[in-house]
Residue, then its C-alpha position, 0 to 999 in steps of 0.5 A: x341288261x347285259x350278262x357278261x357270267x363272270x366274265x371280264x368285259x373286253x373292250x379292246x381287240x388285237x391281233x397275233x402272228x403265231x406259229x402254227x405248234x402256239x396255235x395248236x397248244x392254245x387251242x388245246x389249253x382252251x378245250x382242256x380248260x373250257x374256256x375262250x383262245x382270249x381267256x387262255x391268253x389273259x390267264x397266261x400273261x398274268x401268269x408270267x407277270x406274277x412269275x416275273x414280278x416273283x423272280x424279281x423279288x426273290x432276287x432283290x431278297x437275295x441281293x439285300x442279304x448279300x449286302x447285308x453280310x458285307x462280304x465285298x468290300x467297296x473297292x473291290x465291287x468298284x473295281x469289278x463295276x469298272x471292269x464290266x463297264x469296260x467291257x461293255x463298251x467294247x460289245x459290238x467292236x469285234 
C-alpha cells in the first residue's frame, strides 16, 4: 500500500533553467513553508492562475458596465476600432 500523506501524486517530470536569485527565493519559500521546491512551484501557478482568471473577470465587470452606461456611441467606438487598426498595421514598418 502506498502513502502519499495528503500529497498529490506526481506523475509527470520537467525540468527548469532558472537564474540563480529564482533559485535562492524558491529554496527559500520552501524552507519557510516546509515544503518540497515542486510544492512551491504548484502553489505559485495556481496562485497566479487564480489572480489572472481574478484580473479577468474584474475587467470584463467593468467592461459590461461601461456598455451598460451607453456612454459611447457606436460611431464613435467604430471610428476609434478604425483608428487602432490603422495603426497596428503599420507596427513593425518603422
Amino acid at each position: 500500500m502506498v502513502h502519499t500523506y495528503g500529497m498529490a501524486k506526481m506523475n509527470r517530470r520537467t525540468t527548469f533553467a532558472l537564474d540563480e536569485e529564482t533559485i535562492l527565493r524558491l529554496r527559500k519559500l520552501a524552507a519557510i513553508w516546509h515544503v518540497s521546491q515542486a510544492e512551491v512551484v504548484r502553489k505559485a501557478i495556481k496562485k497566479a492562475e487564480s489572480e489572472f482568471n481574478t484580473g479577468n473577470k474584474d475587467k470584463l465587470d467593468l467592461l459590461r458596465q461601461y456598455h451598460e452606461r451607453e456612454e459611447m456611441k457606436i460611431e464613435v467606438a467604430d471610428t476609434y476600432l478604425d483608428e487602432v487598426a490603422e495603426n497596428r498595421s503599420s507596427w513593425g514598418r518603422e
